[in-house]
mmCIF file of the N, C-alpha and C atoms, coordinates in Angstrom:
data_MODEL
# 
_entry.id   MODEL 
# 
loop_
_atom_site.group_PDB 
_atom_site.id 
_atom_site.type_symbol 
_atom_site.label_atom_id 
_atom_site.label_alt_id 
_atom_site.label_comp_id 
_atom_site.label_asym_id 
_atom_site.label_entity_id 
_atom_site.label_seq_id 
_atom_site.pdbx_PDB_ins_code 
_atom_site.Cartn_x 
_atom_site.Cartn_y 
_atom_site.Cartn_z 
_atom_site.occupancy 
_atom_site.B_iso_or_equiv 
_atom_site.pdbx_formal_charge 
_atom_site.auth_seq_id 
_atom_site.auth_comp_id 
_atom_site.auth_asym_id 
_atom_site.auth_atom_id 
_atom_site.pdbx_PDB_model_num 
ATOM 1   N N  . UNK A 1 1  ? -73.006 -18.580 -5.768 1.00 0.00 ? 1  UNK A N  1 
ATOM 2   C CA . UNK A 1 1  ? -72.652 -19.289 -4.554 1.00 0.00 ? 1  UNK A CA 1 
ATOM 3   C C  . UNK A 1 1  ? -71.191 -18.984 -4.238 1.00 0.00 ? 1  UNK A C  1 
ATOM 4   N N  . UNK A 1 2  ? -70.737 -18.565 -2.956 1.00 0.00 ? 2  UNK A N  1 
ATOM 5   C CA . UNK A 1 2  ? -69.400 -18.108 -2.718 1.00 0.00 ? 2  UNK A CA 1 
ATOM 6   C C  . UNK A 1 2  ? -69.494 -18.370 -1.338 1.00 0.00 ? 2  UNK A C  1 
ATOM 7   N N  . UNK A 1 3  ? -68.143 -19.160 -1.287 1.00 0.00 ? 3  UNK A N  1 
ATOM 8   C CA . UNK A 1 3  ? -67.591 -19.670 0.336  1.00 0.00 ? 3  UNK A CA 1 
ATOM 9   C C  . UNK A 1 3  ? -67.443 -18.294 1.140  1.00 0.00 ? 3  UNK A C  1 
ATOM 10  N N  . UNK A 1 4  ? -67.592 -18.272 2.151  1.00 0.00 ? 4  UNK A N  1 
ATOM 11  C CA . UNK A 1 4  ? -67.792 -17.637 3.414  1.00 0.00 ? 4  UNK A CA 1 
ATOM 12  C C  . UNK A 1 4  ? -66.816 -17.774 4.178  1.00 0.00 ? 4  UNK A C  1 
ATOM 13  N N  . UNK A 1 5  ? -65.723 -17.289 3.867  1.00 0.00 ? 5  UNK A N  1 
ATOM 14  C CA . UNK A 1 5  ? -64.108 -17.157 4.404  1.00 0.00 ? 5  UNK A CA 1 
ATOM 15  C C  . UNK A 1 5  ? -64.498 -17.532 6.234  1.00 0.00 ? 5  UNK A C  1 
ATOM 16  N N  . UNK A 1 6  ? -64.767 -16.475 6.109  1.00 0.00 ? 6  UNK A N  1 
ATOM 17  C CA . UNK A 1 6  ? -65.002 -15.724 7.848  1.00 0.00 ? 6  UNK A CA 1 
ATOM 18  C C  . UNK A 1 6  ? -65.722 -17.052 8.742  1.00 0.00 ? 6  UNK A C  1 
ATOM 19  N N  . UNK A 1 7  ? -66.398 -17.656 7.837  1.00 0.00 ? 7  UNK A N  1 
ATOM 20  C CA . UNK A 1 7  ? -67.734 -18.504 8.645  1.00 0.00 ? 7  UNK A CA 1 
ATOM 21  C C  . UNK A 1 7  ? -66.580 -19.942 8.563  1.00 0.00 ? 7  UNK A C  1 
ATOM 22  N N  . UNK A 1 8  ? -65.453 -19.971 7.836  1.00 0.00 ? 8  UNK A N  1 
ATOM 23  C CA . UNK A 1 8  ? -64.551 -21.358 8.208  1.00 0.00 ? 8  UNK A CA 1 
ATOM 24  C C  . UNK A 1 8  ? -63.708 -21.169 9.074  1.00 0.00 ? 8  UNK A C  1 
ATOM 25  N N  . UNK A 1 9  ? -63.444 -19.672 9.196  1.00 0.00 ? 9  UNK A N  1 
ATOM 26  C CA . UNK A 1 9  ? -62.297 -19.623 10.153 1.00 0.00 ? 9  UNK A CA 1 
ATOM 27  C C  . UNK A 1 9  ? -62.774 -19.706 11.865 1.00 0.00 ? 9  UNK A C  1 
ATOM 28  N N  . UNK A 1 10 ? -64.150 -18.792 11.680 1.00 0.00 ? 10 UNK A N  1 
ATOM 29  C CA . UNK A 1 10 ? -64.998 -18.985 13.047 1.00 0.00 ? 10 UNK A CA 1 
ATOM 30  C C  . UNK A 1 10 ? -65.238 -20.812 13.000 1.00 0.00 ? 10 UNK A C  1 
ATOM 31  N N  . UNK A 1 11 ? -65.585 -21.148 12.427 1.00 0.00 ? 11 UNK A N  1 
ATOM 32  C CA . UNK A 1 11 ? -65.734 -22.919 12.926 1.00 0.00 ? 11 UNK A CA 1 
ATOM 33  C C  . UNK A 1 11 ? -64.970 -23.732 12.917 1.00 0.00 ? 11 UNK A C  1 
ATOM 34  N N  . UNK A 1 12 ? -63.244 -23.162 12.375 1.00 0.00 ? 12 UNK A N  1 
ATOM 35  C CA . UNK A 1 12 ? -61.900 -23.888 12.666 1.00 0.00 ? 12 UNK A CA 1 
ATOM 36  C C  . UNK A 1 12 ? -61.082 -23.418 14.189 1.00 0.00 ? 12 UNK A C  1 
ATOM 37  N N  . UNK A 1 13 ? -62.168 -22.193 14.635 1.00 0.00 ? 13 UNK A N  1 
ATOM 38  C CA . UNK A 1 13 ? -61.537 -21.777 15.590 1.00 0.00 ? 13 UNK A CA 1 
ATOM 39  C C  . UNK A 1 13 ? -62.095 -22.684 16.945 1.00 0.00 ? 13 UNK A C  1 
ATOM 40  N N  . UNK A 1 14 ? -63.538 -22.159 16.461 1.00 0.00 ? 14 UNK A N  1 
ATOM 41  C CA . UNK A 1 14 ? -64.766 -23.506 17.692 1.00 0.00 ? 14 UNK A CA 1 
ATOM 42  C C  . UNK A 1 14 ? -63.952 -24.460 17.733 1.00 0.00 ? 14 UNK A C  1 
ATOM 43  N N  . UNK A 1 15 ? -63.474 -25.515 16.823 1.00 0.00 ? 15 UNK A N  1 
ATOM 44  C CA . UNK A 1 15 ? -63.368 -26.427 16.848 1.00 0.00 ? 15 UNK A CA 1 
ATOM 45  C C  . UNK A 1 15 ? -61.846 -26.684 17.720 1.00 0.00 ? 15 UNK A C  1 
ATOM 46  N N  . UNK A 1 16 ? -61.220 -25.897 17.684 1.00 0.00 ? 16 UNK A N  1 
ATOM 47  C CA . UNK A 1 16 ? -60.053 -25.823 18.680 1.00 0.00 ? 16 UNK A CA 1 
ATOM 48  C C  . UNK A 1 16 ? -58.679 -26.290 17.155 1.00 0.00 ? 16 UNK A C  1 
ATOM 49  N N  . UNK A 1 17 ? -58.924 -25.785 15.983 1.00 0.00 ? 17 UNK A N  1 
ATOM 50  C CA . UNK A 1 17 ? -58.020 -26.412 15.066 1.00 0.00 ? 17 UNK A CA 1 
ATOM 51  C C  . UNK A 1 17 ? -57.109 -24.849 14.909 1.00 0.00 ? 17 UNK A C  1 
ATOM 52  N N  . UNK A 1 18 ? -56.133 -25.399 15.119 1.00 0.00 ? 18 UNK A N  1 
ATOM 53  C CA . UNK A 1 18 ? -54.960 -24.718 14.272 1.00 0.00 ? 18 UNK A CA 1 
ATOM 54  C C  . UNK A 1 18 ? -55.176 -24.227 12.919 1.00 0.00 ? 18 UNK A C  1 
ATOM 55  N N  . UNK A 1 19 ? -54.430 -23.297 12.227 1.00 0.00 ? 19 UNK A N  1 
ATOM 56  C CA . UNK A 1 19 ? -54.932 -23.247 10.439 1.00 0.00 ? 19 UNK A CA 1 
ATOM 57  C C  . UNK A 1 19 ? -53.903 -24.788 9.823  1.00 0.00 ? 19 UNK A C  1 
ATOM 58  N N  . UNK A 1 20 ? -53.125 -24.732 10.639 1.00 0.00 ? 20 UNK A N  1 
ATOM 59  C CA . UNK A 1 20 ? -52.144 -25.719 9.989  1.00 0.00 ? 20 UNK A CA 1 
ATOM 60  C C  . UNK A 1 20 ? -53.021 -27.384 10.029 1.00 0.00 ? 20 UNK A C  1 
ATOM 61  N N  . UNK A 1 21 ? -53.548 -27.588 11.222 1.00 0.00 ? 21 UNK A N  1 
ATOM 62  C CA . UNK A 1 21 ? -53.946 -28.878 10.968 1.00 0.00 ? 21 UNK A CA 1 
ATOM 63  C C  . UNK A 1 21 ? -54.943 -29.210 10.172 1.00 0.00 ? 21 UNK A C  1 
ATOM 64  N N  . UNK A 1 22 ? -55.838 -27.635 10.384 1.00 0.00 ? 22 UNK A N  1 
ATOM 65  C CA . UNK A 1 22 ? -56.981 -27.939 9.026  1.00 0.00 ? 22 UNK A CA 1 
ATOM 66  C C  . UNK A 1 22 ? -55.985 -28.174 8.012  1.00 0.00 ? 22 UNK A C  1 
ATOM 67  N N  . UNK A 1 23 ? -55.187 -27.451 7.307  1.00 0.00 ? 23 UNK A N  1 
ATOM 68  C CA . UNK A 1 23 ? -54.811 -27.445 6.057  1.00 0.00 ? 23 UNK A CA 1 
ATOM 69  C C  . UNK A 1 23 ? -54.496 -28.971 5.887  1.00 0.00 ? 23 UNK A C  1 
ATOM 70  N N  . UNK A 1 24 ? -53.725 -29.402 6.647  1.00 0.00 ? 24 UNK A N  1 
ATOM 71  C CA . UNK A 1 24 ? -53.231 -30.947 6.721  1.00 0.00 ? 24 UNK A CA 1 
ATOM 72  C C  . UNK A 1 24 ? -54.401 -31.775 6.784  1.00 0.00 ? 24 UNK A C  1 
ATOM 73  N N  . UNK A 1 25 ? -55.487 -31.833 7.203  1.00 0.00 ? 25 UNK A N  1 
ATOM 74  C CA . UNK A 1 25 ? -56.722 -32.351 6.918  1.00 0.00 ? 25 UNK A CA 1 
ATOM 75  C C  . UNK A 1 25 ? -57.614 -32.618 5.610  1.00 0.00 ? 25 UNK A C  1 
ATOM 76  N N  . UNK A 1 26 ? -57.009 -31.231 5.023  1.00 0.00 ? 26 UNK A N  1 
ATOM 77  C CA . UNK A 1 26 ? -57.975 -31.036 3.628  1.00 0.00 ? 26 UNK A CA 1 
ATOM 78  C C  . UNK A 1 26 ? -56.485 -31.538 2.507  1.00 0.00 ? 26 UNK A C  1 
ATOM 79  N N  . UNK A 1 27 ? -55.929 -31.231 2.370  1.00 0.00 ? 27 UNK A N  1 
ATOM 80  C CA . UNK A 1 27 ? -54.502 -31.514 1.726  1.00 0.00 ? 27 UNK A CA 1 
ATOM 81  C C  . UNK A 1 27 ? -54.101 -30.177 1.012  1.00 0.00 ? 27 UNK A C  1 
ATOM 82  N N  . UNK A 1 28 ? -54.070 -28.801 1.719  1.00 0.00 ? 28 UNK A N  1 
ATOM 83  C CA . UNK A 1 28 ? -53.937 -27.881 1.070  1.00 0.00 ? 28 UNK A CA 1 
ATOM 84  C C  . UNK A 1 28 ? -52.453 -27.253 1.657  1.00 0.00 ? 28 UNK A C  1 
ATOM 85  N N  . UNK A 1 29 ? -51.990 -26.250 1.320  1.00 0.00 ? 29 UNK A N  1 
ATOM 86  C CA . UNK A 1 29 ? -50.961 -25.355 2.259  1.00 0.00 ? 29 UNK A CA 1 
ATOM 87  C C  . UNK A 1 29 ? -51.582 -24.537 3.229  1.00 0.00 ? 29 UNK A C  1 
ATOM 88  N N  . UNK A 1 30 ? -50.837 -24.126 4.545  1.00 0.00 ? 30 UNK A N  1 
ATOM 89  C CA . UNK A 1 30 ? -51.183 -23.510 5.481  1.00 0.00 ? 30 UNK A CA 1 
ATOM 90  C C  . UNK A 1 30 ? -52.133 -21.703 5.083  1.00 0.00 ? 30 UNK A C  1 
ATOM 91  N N  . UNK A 1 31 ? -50.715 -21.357 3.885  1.00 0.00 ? 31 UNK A N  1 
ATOM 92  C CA . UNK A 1 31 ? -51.233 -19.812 3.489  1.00 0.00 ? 31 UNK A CA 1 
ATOM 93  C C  . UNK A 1 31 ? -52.153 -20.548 2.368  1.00 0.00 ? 31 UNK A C  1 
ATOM 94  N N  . UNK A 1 32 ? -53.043 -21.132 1.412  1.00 0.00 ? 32 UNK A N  1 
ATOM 95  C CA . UNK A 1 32 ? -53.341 -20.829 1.168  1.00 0.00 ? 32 UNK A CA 1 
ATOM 96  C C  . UNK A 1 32 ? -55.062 -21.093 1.816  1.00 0.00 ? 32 UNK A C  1 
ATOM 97  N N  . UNK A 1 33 ? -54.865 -21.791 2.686  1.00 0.00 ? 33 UNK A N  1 
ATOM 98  C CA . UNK A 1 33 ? -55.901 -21.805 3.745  1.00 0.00 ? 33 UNK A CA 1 
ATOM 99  C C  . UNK A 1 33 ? -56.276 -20.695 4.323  1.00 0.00 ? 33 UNK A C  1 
ATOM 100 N N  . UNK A 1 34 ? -54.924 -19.966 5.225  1.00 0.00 ? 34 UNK A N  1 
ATOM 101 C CA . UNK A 1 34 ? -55.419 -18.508 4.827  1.00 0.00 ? 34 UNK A CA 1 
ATOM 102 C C  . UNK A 1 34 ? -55.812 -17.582 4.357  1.00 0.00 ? 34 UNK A C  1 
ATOM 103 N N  . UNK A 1 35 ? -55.973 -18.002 3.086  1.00 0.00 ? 35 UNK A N  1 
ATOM 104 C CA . UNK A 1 35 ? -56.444 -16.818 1.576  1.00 0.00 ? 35 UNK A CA 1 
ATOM 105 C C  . UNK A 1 35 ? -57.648 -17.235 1.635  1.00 0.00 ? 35 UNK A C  1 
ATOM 106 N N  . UNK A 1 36 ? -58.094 -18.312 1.493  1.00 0.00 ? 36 UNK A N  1 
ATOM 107 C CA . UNK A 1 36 ? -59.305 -18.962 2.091  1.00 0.00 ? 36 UNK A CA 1 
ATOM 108 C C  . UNK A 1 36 ? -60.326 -18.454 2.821  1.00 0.00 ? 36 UNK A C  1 
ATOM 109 N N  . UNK A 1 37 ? -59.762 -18.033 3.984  1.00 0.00 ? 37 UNK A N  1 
ATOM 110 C CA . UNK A 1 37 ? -60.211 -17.355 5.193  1.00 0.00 ? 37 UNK A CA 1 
ATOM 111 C C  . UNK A 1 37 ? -60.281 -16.484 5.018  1.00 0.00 ? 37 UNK A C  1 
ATOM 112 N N  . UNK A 1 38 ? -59.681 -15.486 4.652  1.00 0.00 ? 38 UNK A N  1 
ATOM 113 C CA . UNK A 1 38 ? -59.370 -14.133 4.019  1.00 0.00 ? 38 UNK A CA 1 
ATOM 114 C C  . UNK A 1 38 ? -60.167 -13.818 2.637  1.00 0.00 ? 38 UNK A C  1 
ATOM 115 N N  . UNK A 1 39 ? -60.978 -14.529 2.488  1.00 0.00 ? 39 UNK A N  1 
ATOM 116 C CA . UNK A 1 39 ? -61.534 -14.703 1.263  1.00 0.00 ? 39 UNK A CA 1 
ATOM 117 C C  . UNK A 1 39 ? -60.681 -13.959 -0.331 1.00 0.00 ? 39 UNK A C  1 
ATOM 118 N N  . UNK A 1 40 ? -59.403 -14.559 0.131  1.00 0.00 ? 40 UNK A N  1 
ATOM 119 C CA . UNK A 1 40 ? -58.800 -13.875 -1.135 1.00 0.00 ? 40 UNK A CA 1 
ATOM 120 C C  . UNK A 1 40 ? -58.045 -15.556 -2.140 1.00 0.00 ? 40 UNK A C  1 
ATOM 121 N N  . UNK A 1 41 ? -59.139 -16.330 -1.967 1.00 0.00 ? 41 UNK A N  1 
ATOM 122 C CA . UNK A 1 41 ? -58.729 -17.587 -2.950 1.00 0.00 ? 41 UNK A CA 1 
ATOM 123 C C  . UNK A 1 41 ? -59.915 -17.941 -3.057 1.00 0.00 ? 41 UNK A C  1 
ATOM 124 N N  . UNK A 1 42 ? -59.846 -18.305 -4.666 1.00 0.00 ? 42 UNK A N  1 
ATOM 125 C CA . UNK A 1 42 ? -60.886 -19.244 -5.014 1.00 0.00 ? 42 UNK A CA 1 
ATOM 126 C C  . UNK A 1 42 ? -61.184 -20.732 -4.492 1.00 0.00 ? 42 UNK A C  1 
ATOM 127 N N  . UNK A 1 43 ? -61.975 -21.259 -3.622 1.00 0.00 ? 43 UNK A N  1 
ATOM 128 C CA . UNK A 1 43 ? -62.055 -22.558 -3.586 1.00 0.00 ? 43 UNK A CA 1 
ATOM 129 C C  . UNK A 1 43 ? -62.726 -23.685 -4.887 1.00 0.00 ? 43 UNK A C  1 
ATOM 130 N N  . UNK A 1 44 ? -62.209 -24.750 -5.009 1.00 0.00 ? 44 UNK A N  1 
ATOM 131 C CA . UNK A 1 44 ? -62.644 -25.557 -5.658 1.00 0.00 ? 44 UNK A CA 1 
ATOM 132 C C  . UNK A 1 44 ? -63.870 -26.634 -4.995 1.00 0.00 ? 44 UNK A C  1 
ATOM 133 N N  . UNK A 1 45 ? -64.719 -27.223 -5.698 1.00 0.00 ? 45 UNK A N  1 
ATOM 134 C CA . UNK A 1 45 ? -65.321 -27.741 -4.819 1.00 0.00 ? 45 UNK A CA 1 
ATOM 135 C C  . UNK A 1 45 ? -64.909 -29.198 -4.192 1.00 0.00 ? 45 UNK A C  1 
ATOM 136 N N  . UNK A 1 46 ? -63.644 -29.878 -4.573 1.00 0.00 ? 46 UNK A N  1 
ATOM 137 C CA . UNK A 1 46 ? -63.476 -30.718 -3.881 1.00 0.00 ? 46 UNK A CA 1 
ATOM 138 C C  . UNK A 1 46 ? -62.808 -30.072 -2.267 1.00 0.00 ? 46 UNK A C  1 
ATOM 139 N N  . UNK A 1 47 ? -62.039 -28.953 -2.681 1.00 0.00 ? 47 UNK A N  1 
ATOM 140 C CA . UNK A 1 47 ? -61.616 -28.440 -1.263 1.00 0.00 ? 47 UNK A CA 1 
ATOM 141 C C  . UNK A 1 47 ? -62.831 -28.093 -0.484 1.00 0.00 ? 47 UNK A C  1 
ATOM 142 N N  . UNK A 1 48 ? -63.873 -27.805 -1.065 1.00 0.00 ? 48 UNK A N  1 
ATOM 143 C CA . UNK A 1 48 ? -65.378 -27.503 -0.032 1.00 0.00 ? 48 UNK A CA 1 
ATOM 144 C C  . UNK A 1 48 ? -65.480 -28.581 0.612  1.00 0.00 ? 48 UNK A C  1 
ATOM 145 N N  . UNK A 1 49 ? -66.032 -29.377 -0.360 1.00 0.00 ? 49 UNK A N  1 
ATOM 146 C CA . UNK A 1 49 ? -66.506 -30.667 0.416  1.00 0.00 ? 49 UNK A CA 1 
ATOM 147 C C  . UNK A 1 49 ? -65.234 -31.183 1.834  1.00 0.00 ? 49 UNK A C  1 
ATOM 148 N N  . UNK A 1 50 ? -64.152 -31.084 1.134  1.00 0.00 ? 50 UNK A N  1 
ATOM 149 C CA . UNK A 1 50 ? -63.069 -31.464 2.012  1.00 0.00 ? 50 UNK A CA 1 
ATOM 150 C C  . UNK A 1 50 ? -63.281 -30.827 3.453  1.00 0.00 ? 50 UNK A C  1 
ATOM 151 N N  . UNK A 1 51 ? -63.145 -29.510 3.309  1.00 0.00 ? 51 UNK A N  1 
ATOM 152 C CA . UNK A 1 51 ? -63.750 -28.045 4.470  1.00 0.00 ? 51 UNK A CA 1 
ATOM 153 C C  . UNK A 1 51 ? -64.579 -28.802 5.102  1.00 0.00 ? 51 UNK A C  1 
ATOM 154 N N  . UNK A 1 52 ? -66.242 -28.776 4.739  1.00 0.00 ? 52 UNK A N  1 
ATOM 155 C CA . UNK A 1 52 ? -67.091 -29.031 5.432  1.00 0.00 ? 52 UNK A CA 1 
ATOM 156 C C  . UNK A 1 52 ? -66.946 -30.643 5.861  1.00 0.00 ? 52 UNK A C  1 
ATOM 157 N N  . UNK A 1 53 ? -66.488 -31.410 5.485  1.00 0.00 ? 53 UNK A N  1 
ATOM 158 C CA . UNK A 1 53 ? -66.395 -32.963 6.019  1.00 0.00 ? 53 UNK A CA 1 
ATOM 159 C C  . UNK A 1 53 ? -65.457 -32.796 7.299  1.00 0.00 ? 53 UNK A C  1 
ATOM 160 N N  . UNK A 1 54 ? -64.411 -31.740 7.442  1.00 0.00 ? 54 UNK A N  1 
ATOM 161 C CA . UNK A 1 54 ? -63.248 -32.220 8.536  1.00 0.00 ? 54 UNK A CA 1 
ATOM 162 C C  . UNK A 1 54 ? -63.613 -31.023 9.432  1.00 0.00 ? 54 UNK A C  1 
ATOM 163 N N  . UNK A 1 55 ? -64.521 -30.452 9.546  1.00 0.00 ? 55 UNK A N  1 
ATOM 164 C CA . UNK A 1 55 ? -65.416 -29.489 10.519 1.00 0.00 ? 55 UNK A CA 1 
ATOM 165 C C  . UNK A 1 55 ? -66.852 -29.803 10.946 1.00 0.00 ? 55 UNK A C  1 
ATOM 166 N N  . UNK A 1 56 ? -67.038 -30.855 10.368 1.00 0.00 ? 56 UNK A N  1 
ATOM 167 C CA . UNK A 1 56 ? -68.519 -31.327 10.719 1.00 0.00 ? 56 UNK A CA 1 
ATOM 168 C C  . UNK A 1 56 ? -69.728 -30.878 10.141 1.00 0.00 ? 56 UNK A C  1 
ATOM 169 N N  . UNK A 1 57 ? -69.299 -30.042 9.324  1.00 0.00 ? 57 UNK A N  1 
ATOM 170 C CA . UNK A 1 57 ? -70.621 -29.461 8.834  1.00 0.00 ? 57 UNK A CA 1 
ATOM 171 C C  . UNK A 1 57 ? -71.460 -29.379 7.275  1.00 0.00 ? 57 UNK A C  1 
ATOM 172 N N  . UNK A 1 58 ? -72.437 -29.124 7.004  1.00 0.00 ? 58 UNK A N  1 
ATOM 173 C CA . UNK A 1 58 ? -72.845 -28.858 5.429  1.00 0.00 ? 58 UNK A CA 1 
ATOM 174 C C  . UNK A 1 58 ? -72.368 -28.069 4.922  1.00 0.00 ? 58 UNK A C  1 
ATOM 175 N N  . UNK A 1 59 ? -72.385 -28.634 3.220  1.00 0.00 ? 59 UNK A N  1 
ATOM 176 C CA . UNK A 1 59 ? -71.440 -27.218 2.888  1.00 0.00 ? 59 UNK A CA 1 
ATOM 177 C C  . UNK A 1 59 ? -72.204 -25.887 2.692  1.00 0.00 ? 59 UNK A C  1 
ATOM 178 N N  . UNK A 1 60 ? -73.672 -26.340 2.590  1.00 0.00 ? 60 UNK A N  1 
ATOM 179 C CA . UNK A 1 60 ? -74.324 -24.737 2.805  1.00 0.00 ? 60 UNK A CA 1 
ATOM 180 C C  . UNK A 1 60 ? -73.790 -24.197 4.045  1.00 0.00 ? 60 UNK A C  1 
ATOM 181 N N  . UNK A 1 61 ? -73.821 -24.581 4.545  1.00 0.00 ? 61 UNK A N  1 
ATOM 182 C CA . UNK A 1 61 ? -73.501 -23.521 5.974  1.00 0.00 ? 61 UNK A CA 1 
ATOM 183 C C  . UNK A 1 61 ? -72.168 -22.867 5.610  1.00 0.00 ? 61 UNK A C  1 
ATOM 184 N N  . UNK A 1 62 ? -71.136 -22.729 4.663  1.00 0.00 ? 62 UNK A N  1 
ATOM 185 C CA . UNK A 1 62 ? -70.816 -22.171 4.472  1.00 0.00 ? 62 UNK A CA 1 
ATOM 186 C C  . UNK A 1 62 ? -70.402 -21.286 3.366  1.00 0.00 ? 62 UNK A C  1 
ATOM 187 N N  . UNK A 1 63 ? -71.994 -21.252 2.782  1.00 0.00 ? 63 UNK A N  1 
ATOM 188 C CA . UNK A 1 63 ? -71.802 -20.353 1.402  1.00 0.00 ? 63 UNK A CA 1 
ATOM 189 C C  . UNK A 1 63 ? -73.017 -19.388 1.596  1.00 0.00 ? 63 UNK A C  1 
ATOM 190 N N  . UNK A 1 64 ? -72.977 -18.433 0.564  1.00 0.00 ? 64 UNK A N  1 
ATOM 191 C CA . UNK A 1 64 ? -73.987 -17.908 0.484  1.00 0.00 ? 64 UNK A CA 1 
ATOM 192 C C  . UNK A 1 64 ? -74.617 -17.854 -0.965 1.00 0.00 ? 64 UNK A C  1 
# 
């Protein structure tokens, strides 16, 4: 199971969010939200859950 960088940044973008306010949402830093996105960081799963709760969505929808 591995987060889907691309598929948070497309639904932080829908959503009209900045990277910064997501990050401030989830309690992370701006870059490493970006690494995130970039799929060059490991997420933990409380930061998932965090992700998918402040975007509206399941967290399958963004793994594979």
């Amino acid at each position: 199971m591995k987060l889907q960088g691309s598929i948070v940044k497309k639904t932080r973008e829908e959503k009209g969010y900045k990277q910064c306010y997501l990050a401030y949402l989830i309690g992370i830093s701006q870059s490493h939200l970006s690494k995130i996105e970039s799929d060059k960081a490991v997420v933990t799963v409380p930061e998932l859950v965090k992700i998918a709760g402040s975007l509206e969505k399941p967290i399958a929808f963004f793994v594979s």
